[in-house]
C-alpha positions in Angstrom: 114.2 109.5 88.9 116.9 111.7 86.8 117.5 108.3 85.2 114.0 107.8 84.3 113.5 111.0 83.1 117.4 111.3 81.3 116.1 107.9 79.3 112.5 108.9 78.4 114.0 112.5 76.7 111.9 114.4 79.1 113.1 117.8 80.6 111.4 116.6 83.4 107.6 116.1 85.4 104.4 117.6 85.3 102.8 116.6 88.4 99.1 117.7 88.6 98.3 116.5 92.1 100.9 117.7 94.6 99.7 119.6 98.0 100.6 123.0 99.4 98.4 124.5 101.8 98.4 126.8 105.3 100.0 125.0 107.8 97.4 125.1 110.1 95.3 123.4 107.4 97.8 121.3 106.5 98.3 120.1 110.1 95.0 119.2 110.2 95.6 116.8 106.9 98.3 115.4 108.5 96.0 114.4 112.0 93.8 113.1 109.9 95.9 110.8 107.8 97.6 109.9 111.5 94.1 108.4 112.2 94.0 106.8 109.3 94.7 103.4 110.3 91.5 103.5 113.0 89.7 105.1 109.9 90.4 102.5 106.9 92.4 99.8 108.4 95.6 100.9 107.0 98.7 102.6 108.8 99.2 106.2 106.5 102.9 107.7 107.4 103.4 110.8 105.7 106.6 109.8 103.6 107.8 113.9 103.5 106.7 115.6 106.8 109.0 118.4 105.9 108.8 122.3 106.7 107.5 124.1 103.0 111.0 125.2 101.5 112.2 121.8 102.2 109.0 120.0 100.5 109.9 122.3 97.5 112.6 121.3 97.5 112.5 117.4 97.5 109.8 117.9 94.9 112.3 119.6 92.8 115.0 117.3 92.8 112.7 114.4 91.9 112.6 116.0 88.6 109.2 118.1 89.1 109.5 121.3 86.6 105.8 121.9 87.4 103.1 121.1 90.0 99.7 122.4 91.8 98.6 123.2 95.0 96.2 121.3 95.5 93.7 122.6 98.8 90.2 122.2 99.2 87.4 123.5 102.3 85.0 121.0 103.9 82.7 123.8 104.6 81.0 127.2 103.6 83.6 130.5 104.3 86.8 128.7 103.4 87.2 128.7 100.0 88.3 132.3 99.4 90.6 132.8 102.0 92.3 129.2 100.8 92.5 131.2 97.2 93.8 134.2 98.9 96.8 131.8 100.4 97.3 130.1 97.0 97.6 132.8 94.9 100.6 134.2 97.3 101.8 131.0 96.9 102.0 130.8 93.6 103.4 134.2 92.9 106.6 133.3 95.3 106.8 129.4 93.5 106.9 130.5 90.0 107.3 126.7 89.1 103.7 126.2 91.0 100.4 126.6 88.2 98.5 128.5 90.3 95.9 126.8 92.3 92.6 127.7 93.5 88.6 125.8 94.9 85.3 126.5 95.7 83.0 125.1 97.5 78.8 125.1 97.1 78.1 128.5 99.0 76.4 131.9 97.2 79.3 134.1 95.7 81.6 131.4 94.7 81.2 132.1 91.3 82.4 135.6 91.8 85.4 134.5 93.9 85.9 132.0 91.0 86.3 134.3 88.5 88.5 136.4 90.8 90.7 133.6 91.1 90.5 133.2 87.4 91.4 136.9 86.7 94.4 136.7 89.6 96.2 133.8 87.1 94.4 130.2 88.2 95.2 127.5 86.6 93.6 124.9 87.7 91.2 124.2 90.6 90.1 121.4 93.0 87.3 119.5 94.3 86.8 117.3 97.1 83.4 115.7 97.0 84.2 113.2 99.8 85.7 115.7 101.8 83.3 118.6 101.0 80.5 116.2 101.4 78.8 117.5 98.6 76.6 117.0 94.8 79.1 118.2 92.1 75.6 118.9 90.6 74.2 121.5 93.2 72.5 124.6 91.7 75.0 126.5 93.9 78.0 125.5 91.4 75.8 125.8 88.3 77.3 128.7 87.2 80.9 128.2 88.4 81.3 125.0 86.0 79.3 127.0 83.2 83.0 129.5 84.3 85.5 126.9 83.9 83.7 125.4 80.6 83.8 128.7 79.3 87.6 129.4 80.3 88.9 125.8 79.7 90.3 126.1 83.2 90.5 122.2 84.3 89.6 120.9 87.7 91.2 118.8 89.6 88.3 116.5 91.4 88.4 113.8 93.9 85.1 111.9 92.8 85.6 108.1 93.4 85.3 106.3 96.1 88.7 105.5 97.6 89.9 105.3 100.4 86.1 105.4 101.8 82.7 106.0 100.3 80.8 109.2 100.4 77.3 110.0 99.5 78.2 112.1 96.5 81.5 110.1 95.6 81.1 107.6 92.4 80.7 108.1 88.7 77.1 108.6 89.2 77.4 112.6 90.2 80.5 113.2 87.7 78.2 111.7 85.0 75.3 113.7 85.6 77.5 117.0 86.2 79.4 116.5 82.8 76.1 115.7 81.1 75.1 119.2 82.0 78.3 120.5 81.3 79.9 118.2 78.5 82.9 120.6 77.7 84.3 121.1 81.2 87.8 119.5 81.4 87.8 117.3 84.6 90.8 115.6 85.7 89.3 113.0 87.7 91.9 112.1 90.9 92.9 109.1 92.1 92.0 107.3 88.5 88.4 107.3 90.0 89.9 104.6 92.2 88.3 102.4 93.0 86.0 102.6 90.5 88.4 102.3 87.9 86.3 101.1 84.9 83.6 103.8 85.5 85.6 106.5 85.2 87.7 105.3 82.5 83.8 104.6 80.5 83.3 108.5 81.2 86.4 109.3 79.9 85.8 107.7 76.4 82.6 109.9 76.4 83.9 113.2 77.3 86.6 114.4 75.4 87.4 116.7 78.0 88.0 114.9 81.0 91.6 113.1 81.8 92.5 110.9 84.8 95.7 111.3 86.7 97.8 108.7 88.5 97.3 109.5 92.1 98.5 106.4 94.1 97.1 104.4 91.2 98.8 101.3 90.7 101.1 101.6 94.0 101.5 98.4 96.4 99.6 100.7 98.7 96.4 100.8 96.8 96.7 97.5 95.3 96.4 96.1 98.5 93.5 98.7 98.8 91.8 98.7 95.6 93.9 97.0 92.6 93.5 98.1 89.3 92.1 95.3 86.8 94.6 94.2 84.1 91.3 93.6 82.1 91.1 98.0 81.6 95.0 97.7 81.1 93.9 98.2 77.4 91.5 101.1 77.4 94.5 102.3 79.9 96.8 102.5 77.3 94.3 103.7 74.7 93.6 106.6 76.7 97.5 108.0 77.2 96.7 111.4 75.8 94.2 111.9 78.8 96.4 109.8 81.7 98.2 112.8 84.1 100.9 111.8 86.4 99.5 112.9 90.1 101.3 111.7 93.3 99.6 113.2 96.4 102.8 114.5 97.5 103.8 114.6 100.3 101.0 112.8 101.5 102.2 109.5 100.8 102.9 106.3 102.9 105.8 105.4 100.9 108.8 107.1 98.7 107.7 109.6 95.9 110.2 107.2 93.0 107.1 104.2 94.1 104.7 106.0 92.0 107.3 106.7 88.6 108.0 102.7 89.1 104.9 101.2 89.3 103.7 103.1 86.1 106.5 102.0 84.9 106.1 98.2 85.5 102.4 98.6 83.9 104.4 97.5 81.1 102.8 100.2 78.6 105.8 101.5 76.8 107.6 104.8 76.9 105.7 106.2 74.7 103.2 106.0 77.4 105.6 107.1 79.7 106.6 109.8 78.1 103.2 111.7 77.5 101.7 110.7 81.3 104.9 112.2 83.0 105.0 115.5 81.1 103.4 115.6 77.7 100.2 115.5 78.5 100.1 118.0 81.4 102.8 120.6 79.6 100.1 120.2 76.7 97.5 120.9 79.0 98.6 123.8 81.3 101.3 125.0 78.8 104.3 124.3 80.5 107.7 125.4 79.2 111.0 123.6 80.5 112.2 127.0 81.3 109.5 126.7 83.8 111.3 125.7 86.7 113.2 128.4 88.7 
């Protein structure tokens, strides 16, 4: 990866889809990915079951100068005490943008814009894990917040690795109809509905994609890409994010770098997905990293 980054001119990688949690949360992650194979057919190994300092570490020497924390609740009473967590954590990883959620529950715009006034940069939404509408009444006035702030959100919408009621570019669509100026950064690519998502994206000029286990051998045994968007793909590089689920991952970090990489789309390309675009977006400043 130093290579990579040494030829591209880059000081380095903006990744907007890592995960730091509690580790009694993040335990729970882990079971459930352990499972995975009974749940989707496929064997999930966590690639970087480390202990925290060490998973900084790795992530560091891959060439990360900044990253998220990506955490999410599945149900009502979590999200605050998740922001409580992040917030620590960002204040002791100064290289971390400060992470925070919500969930549909009354008060979570206040604890949004307490999150907002303690330094978040950037939030995230499970819908397949929360099991809820993006368009809820509930949340009305928390994405009317993040419009107004420009704070983007992080938001696993499609439908990978499993359906769920509200996952699809259905909800997305109607919540950024209502809300045309938020700036989404829809997970996964929208995998796997790919095309959808990259449509919604050429009709908000807010909302970008990132790279989560997009294009991997993993997922395109899973869910492959079509070289048919590889166009509108490359069209789109100011709103492509690198995101790698880290640690998370069934297979080495460097997998993700290379098969963007063998897309074929030029450095240029490169160069903007793997920092431009995200230091552009969260204001990232080499000097970043510690």
């Amino acid at each position: 990866m130093p290579a990579l980054i040494g030829r591209l001119g880059i000081p380095g990688l903006v990744d907007v889809h890592t995960h730091f949690m509690p580790q009694n949360v993040l335990d729970k992650v882990w079971a459930y990915f352990d499972s995975a194979g009974p749940l989707t057919g496929l064997e999930w190994p966590i690639t970087y079951r480390e202990e925290e300092d060490r998973r900084l570490a790795i992530l560091r020497g891959f060439g990360a100068v900044a990253f998220t924390a990506m955490l999410y609740p599945h149900k009502p009473g979590m999200a605050a005490w998740l922001n409580a967590w992040a917030a620590d954590f960002a204040a002791r990883t100064p290289d971390c943008l400060h992470t925070a959620t919500f969930f549909p529950e009354p008060g979570a715009d206040t604890y949004v814009r307490e999150a907002l006034g303690a330094g978040a940069r950037v939030f995230k939404v499970h819908l397949q894990v929360g099991g809820f509408d993006p368009t809820d009444p509930l949340l009305d006035s928390v994405w009317g917040t993040l419009a107004d702030s420009g704070t983007p959100a992080v938001v696993h919408c499609g439908s990978g690795p499993t359906p769920g009621k509200f996952t699809g570019p259905g909800p997305m669509g109607r919540l950024l109809a209502r809300h045309p100026r938020l700036r989404v950064i829809v997970a996964h690519m929208g995998m796997p509905e790919y095309g959808d998502f990259l449509t919604l994206a050429e009709r908000y000029e807010g909302m970008r994609l990132d790279t989560t286990m997009a294009f991997t051998d993993f997922s395109e045994r899973l869910a492959p890409f079509p070289t048919a968007e590889l166009g509108r793909l490359a069209d789109l590089g100011d709103r492509i994010l690198l995101g790698s689920d880290f640690p998370n991952i069934p297979y080495p970090y460097a997998h993700q770098l290379h098969a963007l990489e063998r897309l074929g789309l030029g450095d240029d390309w490169l160069r903007r997905v793997l920092y431009e675009n995200g230091a552009a977006l969260f204001h990232v400043k080499p000097s970043l990293s510690p």
